[in-house]
N, C-alpha and C positions, 0 to 999 in steps of 0.2 A: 534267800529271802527271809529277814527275821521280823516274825508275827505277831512279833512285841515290842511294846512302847511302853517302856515303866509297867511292864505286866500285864497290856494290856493286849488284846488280840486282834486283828483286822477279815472285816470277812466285804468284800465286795458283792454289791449287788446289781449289775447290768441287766437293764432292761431291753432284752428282744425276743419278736411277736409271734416270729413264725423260723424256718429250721433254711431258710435261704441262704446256702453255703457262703455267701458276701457278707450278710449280717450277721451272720452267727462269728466269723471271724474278726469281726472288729470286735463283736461283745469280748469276744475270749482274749484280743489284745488289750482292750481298754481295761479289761480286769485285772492281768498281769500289770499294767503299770498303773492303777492305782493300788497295786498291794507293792510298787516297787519296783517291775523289773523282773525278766526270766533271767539274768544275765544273776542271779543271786538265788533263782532255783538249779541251774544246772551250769554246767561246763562243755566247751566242745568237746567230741570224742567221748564222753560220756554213755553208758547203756542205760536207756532211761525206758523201763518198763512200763505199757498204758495199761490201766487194769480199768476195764469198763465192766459195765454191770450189764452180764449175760444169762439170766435166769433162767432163759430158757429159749427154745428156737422159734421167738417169735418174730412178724414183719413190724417193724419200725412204727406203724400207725396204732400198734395195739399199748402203747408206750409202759411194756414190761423192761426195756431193754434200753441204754444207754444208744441216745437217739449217733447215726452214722456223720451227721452234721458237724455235732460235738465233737466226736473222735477227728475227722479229718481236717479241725478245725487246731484242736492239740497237738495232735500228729505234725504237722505243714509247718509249723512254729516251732515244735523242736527242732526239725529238719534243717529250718534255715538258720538255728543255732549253731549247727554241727552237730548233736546228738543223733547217736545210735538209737530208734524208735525200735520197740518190738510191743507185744500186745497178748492179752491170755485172760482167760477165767477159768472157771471150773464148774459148769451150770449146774443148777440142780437135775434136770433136765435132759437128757441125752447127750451128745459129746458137743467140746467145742467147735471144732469145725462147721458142723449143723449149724448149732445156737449162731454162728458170727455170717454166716451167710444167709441166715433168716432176715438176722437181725440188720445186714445192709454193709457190714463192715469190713468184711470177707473181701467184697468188690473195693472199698476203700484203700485197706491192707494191702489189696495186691497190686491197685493203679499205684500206689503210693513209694511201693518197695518194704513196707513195714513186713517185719517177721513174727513170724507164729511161735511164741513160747513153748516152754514144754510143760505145762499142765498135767497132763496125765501120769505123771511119775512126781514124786515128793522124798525128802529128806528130811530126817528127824532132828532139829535144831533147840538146843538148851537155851530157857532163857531164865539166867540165874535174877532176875531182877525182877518176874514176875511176881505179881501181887497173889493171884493165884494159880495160877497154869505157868508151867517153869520147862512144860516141853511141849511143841509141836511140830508137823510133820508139816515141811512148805511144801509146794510145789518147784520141782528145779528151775522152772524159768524165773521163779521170783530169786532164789537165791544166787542166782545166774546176771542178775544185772545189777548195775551200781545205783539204782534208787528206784522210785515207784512214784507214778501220778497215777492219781485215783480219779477216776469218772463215774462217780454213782448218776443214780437217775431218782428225781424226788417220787416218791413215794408212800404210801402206807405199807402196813407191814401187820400182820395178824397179831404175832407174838412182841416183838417189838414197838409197837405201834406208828413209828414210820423207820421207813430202810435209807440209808444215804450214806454220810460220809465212812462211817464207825463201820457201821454192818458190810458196806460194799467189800472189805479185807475177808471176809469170811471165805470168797472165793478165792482165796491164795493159798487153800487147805483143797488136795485133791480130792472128788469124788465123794465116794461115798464115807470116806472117814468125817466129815461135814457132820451126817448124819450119828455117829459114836458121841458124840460133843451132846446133843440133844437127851439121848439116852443117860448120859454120864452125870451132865449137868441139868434136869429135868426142870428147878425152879428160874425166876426170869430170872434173879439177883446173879445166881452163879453163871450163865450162858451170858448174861452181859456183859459179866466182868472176865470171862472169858475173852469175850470180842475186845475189849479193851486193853487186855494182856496182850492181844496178837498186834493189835497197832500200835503198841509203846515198842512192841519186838519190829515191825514193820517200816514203821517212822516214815510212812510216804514222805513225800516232800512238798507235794499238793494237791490240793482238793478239786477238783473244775466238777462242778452238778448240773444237768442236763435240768434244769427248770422248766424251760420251753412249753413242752407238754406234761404235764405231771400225770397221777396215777390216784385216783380218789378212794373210798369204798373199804372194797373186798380184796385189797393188796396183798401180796407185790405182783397178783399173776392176773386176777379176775377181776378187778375192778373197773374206773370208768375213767377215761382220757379227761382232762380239765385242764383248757389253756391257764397255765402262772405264766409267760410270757418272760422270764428269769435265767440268768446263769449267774452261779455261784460259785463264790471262786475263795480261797481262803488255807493257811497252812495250818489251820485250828480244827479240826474237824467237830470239835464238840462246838464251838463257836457259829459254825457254818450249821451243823443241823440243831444246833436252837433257833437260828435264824429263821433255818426252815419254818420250824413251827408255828415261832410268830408267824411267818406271812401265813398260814391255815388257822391261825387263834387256837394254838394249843398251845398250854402252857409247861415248858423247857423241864422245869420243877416237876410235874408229872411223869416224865418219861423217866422211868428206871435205868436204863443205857446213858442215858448224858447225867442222871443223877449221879452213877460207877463212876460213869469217863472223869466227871470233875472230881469226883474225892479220891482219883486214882492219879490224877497227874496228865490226863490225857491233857484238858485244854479245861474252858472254860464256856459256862453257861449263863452267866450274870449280865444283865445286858449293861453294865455299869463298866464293864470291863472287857467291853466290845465295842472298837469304832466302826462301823457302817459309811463304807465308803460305796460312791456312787449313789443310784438313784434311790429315790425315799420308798422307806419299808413301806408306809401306809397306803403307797400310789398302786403297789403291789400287792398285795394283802387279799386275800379272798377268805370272805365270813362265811361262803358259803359253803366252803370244805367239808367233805362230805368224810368223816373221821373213822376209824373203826372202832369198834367196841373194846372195852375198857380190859384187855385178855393179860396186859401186862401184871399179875399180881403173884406175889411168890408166897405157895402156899405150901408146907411139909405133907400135913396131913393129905395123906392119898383121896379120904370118902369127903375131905372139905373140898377140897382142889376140883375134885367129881361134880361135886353140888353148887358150888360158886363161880369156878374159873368158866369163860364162854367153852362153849362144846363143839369143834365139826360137826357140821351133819348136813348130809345128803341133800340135796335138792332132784326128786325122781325124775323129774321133769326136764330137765338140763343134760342127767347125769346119759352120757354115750356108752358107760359100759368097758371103756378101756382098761382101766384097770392099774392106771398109774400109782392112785391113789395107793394100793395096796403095795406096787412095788417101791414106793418111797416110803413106807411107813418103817423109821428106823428100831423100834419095837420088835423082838421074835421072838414068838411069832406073831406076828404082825395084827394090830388091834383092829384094822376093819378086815373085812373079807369076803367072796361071796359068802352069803348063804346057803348050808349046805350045797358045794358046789355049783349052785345056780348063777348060769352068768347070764341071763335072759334077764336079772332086775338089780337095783343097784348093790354095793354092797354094803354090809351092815355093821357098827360099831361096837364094839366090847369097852366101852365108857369106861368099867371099875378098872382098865389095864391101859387107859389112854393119857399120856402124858404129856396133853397139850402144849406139843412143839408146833402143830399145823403145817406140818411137812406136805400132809396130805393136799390140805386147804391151797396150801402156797405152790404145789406142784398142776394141780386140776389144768387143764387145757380148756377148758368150756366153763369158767368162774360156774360149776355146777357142786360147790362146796364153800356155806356160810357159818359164821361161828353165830352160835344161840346163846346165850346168856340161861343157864339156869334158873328157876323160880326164886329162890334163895339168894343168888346169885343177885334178881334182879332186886330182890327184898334189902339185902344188905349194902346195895350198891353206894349209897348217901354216906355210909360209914368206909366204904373201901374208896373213897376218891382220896 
């Protein structure tokens, strides 16, 4: 399928309401043939990898996770191509297996015959043409098959400010090396254009976005369900998650990640060089998108970064005490903690040595972790948009 026309990009937009295995599957057909045709994404016989967005071992209602509709909607379409379907992520979250049976897809998976990737092992892969990252470690079921369709799910995103096409490849990096990436690359510029070097290395072949129910707020884990009633469909990915943003009224140009992806060659964010096929953006569009705060901003100075960039913090009230928070903090040793060993109250933040990745925030199982906007932070904000 080629997602150019004189340079121009295609990202479809199908309108369905609710995740009713009948509707969802025409959406996902009518979207394939207004972008052209599966018969120009894949070949019979083909190993065609589904990388859905499995953040963590949540059930399907809490819409953390690449809705099971979508998947078996993709899946059943390669199938009757001839394509060899298999499927994988890498959660932040405890292990695959879990996250895909939380998440509804496990039982898809197995009515279906689709097979389980090997995720938990990775191989070190040069990529001389990176812009700035020139090595990463895949997981073998990615390097194991002959292409990749990507299944993010719309979202916000703490650090990013929303998570979809770009960001879903992050889980094709196993485990806890995710986590090395954050520490390495601590400002947003470098971590984007990270994400951006692994999908020029990656090259899915297409996009399909769990629109349906989206993810508002306190994203990608804690936030609040809000029907968009949408699947996205598109071999642009920077194209498909600027779409996104319009339909939320956030503007393309803002976000740091599609700002990289366009001046790196991923794709394109200019709506002048995007045709919107199928139904109208505007019928779609929800103002009342509830956005996150403004975290994307790449600062050097450590005591600026401190003062200005938003801050984790605790919410006591919420917080269960479990302790994830601390074993995802990719920092060590690790900047929040209990309190003098005190696990009876939440645990407490070392700010001067935090280097807002929001590992913590984006891991919480009980959205009992919100980023604050420092005084300064909120003082200088007219100048930081």
């Amino acid at each position: 399928m080629d997602d150019s026309n004189n340079g121009r990009a295609k990202v479809a937009l199908v309108k369905c309401e609710d995740y009713d295995n009948h509707r969802v599957q025409q959406a996902v057909e009518r979207g394939l043939l207004l972008l052209g045709g599966l018969s120009s994404v894949v070949r019979p016989g083909e190993r065609i990898l589904l990388k859905p967005n499995l953040l963590a071992p949540d059930p399907p209602e809490k819409c953390v996770t690449t809705h099971p509709a979508i998947f078996r909607a993709v899946a059943e379409t390669l199938q009757r191509a001839g394509v060899v379907v298999s499927f994988g992520d890498s959660p932040a979250v405890g292990s695959t297996a879990r996250a895909a049976r939380r998440a509804g897809l496990a039982a898809v998976a197995n009515e279906l015959g689709v097979s389980w990737a090997e995720f938990g092992q990775g191989e070190e892969v040069v990529f001389a043409d990176g812009l700035q990252n020139k090595r990463f470690v895949i997981a073998k079921g990615v390097l194991e098959s002959d292409g990749i369709i990507s299944l993010p799910k719309l979202k916000t995103h703490g650090l990013t400010t929303m998570t979809g096409s770009i960001k879903n490849q992050f889980g094709c990096i196993p485990g806890l090396l995710k986590g090395e990436f954050h520490v390495k690359l601590p400002e947003v510029d470098q971590f984007t254009r990270m994400l951006v070097d692994l999908n020029l290395f990656l090259k899915p072949r297409l996009y399909v976005m769990d629109g349906i129910m989206a993810m508002e707020g306190n994203g990608p884990r804690g936030g609040k369900p809000l029907q968009m009633g949408a699947v996205l469909l598109s071999t642009d990915p920077v194209a498909l998650d600027a779409t996104v943003c319009r339909l939320v009224n956030l503007p393309p140009e803002d976000v740091p990640l599609l700002r990289n992806a366009q001046q790196m060659g991923l794709g394109t964010y200019l709506l002048e060089n995007i045709d919107l096929l199928g139904d109208q953006l505007d019928a779609l569009r929800r103002s009342d998108f509830h956005k996150p705060h403004k975290a994307s901003i790449s600062i050097r100075n450590p005591w600026l970064r401190n003062h200005i960039v938003p801050k984790p913090a605790i919410n006591p009230h919420r917080c269960i005490r479990c302790g994830i928070c601390i074993e995802g903090c990719p920092v060590q040793p690790a900047v929040v903690d209990w309190y003098q060993e005190d696990k009876t109250k939440p645990p407490v933040y070392d700010y001067s040595r935090c280097i807002r990745c929001y590992c913590c925030q984006e891991m919480c199982p009980e959205a009992a972790i919100d980023l604050q906007v420092p005084l300064l932070g909120k003082v200088l904000a007219p100048l930081l948009r």
